[in-house]
C-alpha positions in Angstrom: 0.0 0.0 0.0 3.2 2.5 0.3 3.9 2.2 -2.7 0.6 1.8 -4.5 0.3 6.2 -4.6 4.2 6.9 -5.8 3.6 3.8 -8.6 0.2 6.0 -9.6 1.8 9.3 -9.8 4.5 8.3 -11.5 2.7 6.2 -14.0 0.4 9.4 -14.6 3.3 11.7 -14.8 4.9 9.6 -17.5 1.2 8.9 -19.6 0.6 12.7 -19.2 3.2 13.8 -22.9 2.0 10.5 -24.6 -1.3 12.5 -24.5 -0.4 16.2 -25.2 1.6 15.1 -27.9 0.8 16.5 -31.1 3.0 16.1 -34.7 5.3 18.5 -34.9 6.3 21.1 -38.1 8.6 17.9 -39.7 5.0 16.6 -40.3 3.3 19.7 -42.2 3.5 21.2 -44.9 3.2 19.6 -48.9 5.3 17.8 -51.0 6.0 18.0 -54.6 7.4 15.5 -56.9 8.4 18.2 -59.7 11.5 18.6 -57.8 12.5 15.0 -57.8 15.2 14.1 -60.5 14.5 12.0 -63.6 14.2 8.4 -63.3 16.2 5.9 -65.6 13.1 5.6 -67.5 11.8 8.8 -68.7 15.8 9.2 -69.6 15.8 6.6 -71.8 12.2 6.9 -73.6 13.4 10.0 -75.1 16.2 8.8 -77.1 13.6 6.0 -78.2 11.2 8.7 -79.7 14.1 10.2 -81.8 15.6 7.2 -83.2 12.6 5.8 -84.3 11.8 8.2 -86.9 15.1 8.0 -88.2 14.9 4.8 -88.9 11.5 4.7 -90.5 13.3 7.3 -93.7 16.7 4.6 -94.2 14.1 2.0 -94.3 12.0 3.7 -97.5 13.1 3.9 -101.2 15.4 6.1 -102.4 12.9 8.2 -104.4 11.5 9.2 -101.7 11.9 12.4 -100.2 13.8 13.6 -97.5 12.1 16.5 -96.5 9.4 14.1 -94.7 11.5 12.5 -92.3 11.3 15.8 -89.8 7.0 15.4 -90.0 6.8 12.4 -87.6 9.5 14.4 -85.2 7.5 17.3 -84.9 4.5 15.6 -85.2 5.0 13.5 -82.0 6.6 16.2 -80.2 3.1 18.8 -80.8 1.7 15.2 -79.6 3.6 15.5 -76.6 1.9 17.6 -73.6 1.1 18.6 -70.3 -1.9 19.4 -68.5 -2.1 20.5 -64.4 -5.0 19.6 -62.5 -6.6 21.6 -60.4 -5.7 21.8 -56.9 -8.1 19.5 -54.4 -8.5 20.5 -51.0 -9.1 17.1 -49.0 -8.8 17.0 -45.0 -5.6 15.7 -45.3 -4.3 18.8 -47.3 -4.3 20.3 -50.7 -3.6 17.9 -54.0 -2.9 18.6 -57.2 -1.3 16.7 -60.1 0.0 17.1 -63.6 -0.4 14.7 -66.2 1.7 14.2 -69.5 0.6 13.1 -72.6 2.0 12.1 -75.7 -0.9 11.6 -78.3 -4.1 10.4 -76.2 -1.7 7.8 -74.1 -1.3 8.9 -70.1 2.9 8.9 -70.1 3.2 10.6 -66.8 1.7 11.6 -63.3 3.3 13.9 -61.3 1.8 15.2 -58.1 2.8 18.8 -57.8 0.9 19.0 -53.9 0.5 16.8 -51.8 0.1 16.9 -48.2 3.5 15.7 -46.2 2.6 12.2 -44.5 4.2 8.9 -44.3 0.7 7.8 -45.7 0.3 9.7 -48.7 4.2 9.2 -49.2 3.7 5.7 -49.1 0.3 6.3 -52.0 1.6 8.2 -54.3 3.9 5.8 -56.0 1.3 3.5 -55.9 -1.4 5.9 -57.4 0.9 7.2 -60.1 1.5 3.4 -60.9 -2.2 2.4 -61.2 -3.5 5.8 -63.7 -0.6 4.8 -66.1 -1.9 1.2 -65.7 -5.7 2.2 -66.3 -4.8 5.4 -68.5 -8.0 7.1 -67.0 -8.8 8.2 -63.4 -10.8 5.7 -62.6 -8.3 3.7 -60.4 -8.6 2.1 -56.7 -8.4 4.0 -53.5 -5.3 3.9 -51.5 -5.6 2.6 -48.1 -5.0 4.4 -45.2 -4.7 7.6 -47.4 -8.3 7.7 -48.6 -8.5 11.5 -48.6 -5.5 11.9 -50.8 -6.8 9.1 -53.1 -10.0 11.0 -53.7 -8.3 13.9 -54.3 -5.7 12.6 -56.3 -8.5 11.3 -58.4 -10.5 14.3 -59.0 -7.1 16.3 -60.3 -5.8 14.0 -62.4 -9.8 13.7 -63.9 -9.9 16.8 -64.3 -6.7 17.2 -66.0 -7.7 14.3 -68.4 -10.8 16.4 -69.1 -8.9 19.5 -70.1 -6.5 17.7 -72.5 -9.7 16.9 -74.6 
């Protein structure tokens, strides 16, 4: 029984930050992939784009004229573009994403905002993955980051719609 009122207090004392603890500023804020570098891939797919319409001129007679080996070139490249999203306020935080195109194909998903947490970190590769899979916006919710998922969503719909 002596000991039963220090073991209390003490216990209380230590529970009382577990419960006044709040995130702190490492944990605000938004994150942006624009800023990240390349990747391997989307260094390598543009060599592939220029090399293929060279190819396509050596392989066609030789009365036929040079001058139409730049038209596919410039052709793909006024094929090539992108559209931002508009920006989604969700209770997690503001999302917005930008979408690349070359022709009608989805090439790229960038998220320009984001909101800054380890689960929307964690969704974003994953929901970036899934609209290139489905090359539309209709793609599955992430778990645990539900509110960035619908917002990711209605950006990256949006920004489909305004490439039409």
């Amino acid at each position: 029984m002596k000991r039963a009122i220090p073991v209390l207090a003490l216990s209380v004392a230590g529970l009382v930050p577990v419960w006044l603890y709040s995130p702190g500023a490492a944990h605000e804020g938004e994150i942006s992939e624009i800023a990240a570098p390349e990747t391997p891939q989307q260094t390598q797919a543009a060599p592939q784009t220029q090399t293929q319409p060279q190819t396509q001129p050596q392989s066609q007679s030789p009365t036929a004229p040079k001058s139409s080996a730049p038209a596919p070139t410039t052709q793909q490249q006024a094929q090539t573009r992108t559209v931002s999203g508009p920006a989604v306020n969700t209770s997690e935080g503001t999302v917005q994403v930008q979408v690349t195109f070359q022709g009608t194909k989805i090439t790229d998903v960038k998220a320009l905002r984001a909101p800054n947490s380890n689960p929307t970190r964690m969704a974003l590769p994953i929901l970036r993955q899934e609209a290139l899979k489905a090359q539309s916006a209709d793609i599955d919710t992430v778990s645990g980051a539900t509110a960035t998922s619908d917002g990711y969503k209605q950006s990256l719909q949006a920004a489909i719609d305004g490439a039409k």
